[in-house]
KEKEDO-679755 format. One line per field, with one value per residue (C-alpha): residue in one letter; x, y, z. Coordinates in steps of 0.05 Angstrom, whole numbers, plus 5000, padded with zeros to 4 digits. Example, Ala and Ser with C-alpha at 12.3 -4.5 7.8 and 13.67 -1.06 7.14 Angstrom:
res	[a, s]
east	[5246, 5273]
north	[4910, 4979]
up	[5156, 5143]
This chain:
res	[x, x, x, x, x, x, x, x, x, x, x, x, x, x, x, x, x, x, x, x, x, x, x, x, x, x, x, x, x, x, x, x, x, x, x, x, x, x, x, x, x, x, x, x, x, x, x, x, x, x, x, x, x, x, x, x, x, x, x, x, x, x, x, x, x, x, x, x, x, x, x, x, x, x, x, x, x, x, x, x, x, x, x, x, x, x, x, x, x, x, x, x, x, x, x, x, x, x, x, x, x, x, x, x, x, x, x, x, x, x, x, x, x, x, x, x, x, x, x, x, x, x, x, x, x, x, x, x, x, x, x, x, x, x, x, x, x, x, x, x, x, x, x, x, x, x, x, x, x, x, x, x, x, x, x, x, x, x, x, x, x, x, x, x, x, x, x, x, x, x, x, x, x, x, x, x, x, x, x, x, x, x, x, x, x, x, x, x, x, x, x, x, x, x, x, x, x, x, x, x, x, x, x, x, x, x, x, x, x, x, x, x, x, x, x, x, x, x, x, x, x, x, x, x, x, x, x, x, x, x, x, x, x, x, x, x, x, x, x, x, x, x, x, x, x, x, x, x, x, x, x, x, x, x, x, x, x, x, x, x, x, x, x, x, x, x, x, x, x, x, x, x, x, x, x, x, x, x, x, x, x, x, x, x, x, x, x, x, x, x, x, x, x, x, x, x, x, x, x, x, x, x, x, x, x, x, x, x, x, x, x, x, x, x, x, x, x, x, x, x, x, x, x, x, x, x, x, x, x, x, x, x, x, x, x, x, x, x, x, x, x, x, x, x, x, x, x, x, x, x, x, x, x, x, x, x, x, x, x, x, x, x, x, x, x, x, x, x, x, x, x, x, x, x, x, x, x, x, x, x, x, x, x, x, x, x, x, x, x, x, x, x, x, x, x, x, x, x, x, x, x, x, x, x, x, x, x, x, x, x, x, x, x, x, x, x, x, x]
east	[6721, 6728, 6731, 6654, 6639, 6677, 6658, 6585, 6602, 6627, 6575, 6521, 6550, 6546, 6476, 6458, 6498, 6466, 6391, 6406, 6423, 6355, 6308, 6343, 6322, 6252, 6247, 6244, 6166, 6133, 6062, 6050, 6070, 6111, 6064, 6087, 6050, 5995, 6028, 5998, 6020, 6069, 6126, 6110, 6119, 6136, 6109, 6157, 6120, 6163, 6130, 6140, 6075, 6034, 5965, 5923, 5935, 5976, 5900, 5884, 5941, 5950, 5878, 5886, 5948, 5906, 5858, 5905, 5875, 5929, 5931, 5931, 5976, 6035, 6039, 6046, 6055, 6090, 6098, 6169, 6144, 6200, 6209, 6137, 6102, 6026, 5992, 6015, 6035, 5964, 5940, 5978, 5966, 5889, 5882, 5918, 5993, 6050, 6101, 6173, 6201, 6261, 6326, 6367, 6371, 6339, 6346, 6314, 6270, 6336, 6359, 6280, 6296, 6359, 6340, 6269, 6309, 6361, 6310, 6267, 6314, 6329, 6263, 6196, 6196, 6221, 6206, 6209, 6163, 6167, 6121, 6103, 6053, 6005, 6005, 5932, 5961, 5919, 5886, 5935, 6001, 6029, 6002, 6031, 6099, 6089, 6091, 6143, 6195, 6170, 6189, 6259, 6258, 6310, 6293, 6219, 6186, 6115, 6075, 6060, 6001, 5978, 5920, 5897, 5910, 5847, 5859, 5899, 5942, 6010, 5973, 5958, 6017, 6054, 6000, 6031, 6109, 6088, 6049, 6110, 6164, 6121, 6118, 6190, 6232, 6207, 6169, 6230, 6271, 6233, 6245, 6312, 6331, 6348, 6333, 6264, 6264, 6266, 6229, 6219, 6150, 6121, 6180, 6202, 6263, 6285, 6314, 6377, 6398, 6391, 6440, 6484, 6480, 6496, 6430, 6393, 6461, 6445, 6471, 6432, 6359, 6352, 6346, 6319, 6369, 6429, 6387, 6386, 6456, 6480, 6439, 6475, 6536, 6518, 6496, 6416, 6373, 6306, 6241, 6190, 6117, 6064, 6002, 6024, 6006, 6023, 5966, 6020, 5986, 6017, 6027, 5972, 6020, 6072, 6121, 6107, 6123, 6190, 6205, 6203, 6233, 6291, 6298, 6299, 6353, 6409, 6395, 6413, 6474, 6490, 6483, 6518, 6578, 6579, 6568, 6588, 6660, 6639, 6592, 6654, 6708, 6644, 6629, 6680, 6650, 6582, 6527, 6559, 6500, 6457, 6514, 6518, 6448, 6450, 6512, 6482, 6426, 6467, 6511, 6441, 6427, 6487, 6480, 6419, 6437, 6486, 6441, 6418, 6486, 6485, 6426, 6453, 6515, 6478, 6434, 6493, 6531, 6462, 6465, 6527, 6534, 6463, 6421, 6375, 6315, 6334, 6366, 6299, 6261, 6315, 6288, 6221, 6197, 6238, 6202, 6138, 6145, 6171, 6111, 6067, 6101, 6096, 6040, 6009, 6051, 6014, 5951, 5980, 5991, 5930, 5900, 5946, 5927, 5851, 5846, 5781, 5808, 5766, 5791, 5866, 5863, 5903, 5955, 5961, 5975, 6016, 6062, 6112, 6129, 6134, 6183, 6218, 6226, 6270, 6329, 6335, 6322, 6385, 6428, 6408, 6422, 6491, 6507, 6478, 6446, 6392, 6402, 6344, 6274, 6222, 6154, 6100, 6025, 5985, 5913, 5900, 5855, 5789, 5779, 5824, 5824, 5827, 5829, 5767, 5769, 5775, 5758, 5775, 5818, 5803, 5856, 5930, 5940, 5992, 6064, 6113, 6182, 6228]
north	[2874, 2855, 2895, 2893, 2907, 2969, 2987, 2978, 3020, 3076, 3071, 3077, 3138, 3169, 3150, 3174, 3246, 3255, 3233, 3286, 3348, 3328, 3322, 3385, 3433, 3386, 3428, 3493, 3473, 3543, 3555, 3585, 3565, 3611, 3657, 3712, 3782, 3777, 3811, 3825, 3771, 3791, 3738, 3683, 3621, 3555, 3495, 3431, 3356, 3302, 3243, 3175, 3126, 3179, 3178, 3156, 3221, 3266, 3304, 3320, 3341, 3393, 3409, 3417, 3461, 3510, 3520, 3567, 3625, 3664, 3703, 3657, 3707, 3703, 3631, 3560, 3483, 3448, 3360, 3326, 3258, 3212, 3137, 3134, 3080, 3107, 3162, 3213, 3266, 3264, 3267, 3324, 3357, 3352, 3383, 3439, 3436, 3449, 3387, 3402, 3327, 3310, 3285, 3226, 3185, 3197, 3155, 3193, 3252, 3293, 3289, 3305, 3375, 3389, 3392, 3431, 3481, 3485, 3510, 3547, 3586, 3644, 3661, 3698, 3659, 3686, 3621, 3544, 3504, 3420, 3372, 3294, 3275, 3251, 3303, 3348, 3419, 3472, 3527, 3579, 3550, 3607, 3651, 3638, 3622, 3687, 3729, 3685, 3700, 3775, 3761, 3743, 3667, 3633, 3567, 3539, 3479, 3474, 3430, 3361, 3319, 3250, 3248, 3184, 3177, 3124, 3082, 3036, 3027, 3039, 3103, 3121, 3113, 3163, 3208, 3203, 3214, 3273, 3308, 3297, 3320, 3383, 3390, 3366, 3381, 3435, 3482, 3479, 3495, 3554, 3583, 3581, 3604, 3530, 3490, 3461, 3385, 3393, 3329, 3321, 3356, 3413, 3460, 3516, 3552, 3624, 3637, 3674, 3605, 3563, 3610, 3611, 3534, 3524, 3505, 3436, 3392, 3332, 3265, 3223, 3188, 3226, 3297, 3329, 3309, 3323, 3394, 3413, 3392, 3439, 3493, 3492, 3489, 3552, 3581, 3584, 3566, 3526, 3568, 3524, 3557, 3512, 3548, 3525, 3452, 3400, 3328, 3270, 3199, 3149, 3079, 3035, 2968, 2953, 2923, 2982, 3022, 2979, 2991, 3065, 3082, 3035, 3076, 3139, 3116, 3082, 3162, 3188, 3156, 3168, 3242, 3239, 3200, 3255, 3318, 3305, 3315, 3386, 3411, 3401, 3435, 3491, 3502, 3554, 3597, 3581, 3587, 3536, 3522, 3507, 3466, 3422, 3409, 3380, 3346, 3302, 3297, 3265, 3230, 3201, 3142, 3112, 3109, 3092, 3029, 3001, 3015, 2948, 2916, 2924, 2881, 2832, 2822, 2811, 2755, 2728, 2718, 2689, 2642, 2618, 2622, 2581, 2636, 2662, 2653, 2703, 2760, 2753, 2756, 2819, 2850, 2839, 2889, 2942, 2921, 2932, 3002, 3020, 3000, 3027, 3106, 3105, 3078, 3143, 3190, 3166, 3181, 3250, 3263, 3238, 3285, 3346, 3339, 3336, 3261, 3218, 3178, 3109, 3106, 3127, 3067, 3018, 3068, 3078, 3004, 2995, 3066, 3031, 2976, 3040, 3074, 3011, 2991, 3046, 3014, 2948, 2997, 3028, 2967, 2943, 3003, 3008, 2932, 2943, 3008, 3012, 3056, 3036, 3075, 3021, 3039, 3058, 3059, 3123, 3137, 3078, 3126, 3091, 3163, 3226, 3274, 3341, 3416, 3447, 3481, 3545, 3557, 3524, 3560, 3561, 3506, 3539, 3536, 3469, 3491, 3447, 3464, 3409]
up	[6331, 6255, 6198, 6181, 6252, 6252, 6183, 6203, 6262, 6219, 6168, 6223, 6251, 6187, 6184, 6254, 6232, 6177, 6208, 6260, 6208, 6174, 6241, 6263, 6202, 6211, 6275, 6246, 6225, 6216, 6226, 6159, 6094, 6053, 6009, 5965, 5950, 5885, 5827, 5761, 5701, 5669, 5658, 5598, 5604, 5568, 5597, 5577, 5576, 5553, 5535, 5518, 5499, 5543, 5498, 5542, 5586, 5552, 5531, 5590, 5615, 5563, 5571, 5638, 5632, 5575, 5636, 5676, 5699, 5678, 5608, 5544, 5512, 5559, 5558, 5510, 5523, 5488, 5486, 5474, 5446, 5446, 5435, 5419, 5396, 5406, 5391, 5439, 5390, 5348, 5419, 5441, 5382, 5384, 5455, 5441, 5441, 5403, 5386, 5394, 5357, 5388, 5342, 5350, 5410, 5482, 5524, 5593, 5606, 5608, 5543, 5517, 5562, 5533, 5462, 5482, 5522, 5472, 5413, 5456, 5505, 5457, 5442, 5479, 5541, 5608, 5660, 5637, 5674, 5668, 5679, 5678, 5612, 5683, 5715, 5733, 5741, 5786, 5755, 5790, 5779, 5739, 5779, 5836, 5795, 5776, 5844, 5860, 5810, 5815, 5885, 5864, 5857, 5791, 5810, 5837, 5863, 5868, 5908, 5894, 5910, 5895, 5843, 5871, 5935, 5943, 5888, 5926, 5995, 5951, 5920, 5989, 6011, 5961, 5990, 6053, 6026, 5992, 6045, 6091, 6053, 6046, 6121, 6143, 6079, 6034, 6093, 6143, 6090, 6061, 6129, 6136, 6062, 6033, 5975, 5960, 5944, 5868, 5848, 5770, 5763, 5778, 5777, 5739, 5718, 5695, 5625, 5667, 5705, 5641, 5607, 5658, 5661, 5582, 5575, 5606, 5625, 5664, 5642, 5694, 5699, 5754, 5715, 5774, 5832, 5782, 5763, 5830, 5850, 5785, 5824, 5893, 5859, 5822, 5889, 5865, 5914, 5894, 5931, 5948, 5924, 5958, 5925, 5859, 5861, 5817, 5822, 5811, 5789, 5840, 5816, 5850, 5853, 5906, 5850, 5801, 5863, 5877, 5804, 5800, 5866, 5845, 5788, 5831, 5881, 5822, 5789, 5859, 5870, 5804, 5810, 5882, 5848, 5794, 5835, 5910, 5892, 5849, 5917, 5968, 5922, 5913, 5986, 6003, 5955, 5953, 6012, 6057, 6089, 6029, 5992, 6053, 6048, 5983, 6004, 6055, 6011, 5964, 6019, 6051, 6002, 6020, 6096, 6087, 6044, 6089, 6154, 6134, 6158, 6237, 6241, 6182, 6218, 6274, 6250, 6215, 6277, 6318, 6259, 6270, 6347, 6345, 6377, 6325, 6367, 6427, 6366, 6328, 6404, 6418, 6346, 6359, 6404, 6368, 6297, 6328, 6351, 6294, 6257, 6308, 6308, 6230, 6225, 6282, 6238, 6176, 6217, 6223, 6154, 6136, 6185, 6160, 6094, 6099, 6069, 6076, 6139, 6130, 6064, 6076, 6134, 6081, 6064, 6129, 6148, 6091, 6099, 6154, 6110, 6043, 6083, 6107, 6033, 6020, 6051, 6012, 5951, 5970, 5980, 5922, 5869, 5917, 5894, 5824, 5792, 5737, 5676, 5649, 5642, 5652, 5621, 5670, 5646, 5661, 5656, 5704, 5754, 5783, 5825, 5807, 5865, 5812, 5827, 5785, 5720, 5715, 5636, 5573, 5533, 5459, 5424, 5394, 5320, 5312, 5305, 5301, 5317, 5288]
């Protein structure tokens, strides 16, 4: 056996290890939902958008956000334009919110955080919620942010949706991956006291853990793995609150797709190269179990890049031994089954979530070769990671599946906080 061969073999194991911790908590799939008892408002709330060349939606979002049936008093939003070349801010400003100008260089949605949380956490506000300049926010979010922290919760993640899950297969498809990390990730997970997914929208933080944090410290692209890794090694567990839903616009092209979930795994590995280290030295004292969930969270990108090489090494030796026909007739029959169980458990979700089945039937078709894409993703931010924030255009909706207003809310006086 040669060193690849065995390395392959080792790296596969991993992969199988860490595949089986993940379906095993997938198991603990309660009937219900976590919901937490109604409790009068009572917390306020900022609500943090940074923004970058986001006029084309960044009015409706705030609009959107001014709509919460929850008291106008005990609440603001606020935009973080940065590296703006549009009109976002005049935008912004028109629908209602107030513009915190950020100061010197940013170069990720991070660094826009840090310097909003940094002027803001000493004042009125007891719970920081952030969002995506795209998003559609329901009605009750606060709300039900608010009986959740009343219910003890530091750290939140509400549930995210695709806006337009009909636009397109890919947008379909992102309908699908959201819908199932709900099932299998975040529910599971609420049962058995661990950490929520905390994706970079739709989640919101108390004043207490920011403090105790130094503020908004990630260093990463990926503000919201690093965020949560920061949290497990501080022992605060992320609650998952699936009545407070966040509407997500999904990119409605297979290469902006490619781009953006690029970006996601290079900020992954990044974090996991930063904080994997930190987690192990910080499970003795921390909630073991927990910490080692975010550590093979972490750890998973990895495997999952170099699962690749088995079936490379295999070709690669057909290749040379002259007998790629029979390795590609061997592969064959295993390719298509795989296609054919993702593609049923597509049909699943698509069921679960109450989605217009004729018209999910692309996204469906198309979600095998989504989730197979992930892979190659991997491998390639393991051989070469991207720093870089890539624009991607918003406000590209043919048919926004919305939750309904509630009220408009009568627009803030400006104030700008520079």
């Amino acid at each position: 056996m040669t060193i690849l061969q065995t390395a392959a073999l080792i790296l596969g194991l991993l992969l199988r290890v860490l595949s089986v911790w993940f379906l095993t908590v997938a198991l603990f799939f309660p009937k219900r939902p976590p919901s937490y008892a109604r409790r009068a408002p009572s917390l306020r709330f900022a609500c943090l958008l940074p923004a970058r060349n986001e006029e084309a939606v960044i009015g409706r979002t705030v609009q959107k956000l001014l709509q919460q049936n929850y008291p106008r008093e005990l609440f603001d939003v606020y935009v973080i334009p940065n590296n703006c070349t549009d009109g976002t801010e005049a935008a912004a400003r028109a629908a209602g919110a107030k513009i915190l100008r950020c100061a010197g260089t940013v170069r990720c949605k991070g660094d826009a955080l840090r310097q909003a949380i940094g002027r803001l956490l000493g004042g009125r506000y007891d719970v920081f919620c952030v969002f995506d300049a795209d998003n559609a926010v329901d009605p009750e979010f606060l709300a039900r942010m608010n009986d959740a922290f009343l219910a003890g919760a530091r750290v939140a993640k509400g549930r995210l949706r695709a806006q337009n899950p009909y636009d397109s297969a890919v947008a379909g498809c992102y309908a699908l991956y959201h819908r199932m990390t709900d099932l299998f990730f975040n529910r599971p997970r609420a049962a058995l006291g661990l950490s929520a997914r905390l994706v970079g929208t739709g989640f919101a933080v108390h004043r207490d853990v920011l403090f105790r944090l130094g503020g908004w410290q990630t260093r990463t692209i990926a503000e919201d793995a690093e965020f949560a890794a920061l949290c497990a090694e501080a022992g605060e567990r992320v609650w998952w609150v699936p009545e407070a839903v966040t509407y997500d616009e999904s990119p409605v092209s297979f290469r902006v797709s490619l781009t953006q979930r690029r970006r996601w795994c290079s900020g992954i590995m990044s974090v996991a190269e930063l904080h994997v280290p930190r987690l192990a030295r910080a499970l003795p004292r921390c909630r073991r179990l927990r910490t080692a969930d975010m550590l093979a969270f972490l750890c998973f990108p990895f495997a999952q890049a170099v699962s690749l090489l088995p079936a490379l090494l295999l070709l690669s030796a057909a290749v040379c031994g002259g007998t790629l026909p029979s390795a590609l007739s061997s592969l064959w029959p295993a390719a298509v089954a795989s296609f054919l169980g993702m593609a049923l458990f597509g049909l699943f979700l698509t069921l679960s979530e109450k989605l217009d089945l004729r018209r999910m039937l692309p996204g469906i078709l198309l979600f095998p070769v989504f989730m197979a894409s992930w892979a190659p993703l991997q491998a390639a931010s393991l051989l070469r990671r991207t720093g870089e924030w890539k624009e991607i255009r918003h406000g590209l909706c043919r048919e926004a599946v919305l939750p309904a207003p509630v009220r408009l809310a009568e627009p803030e006086p400006v104030q700008r906080i520079s």
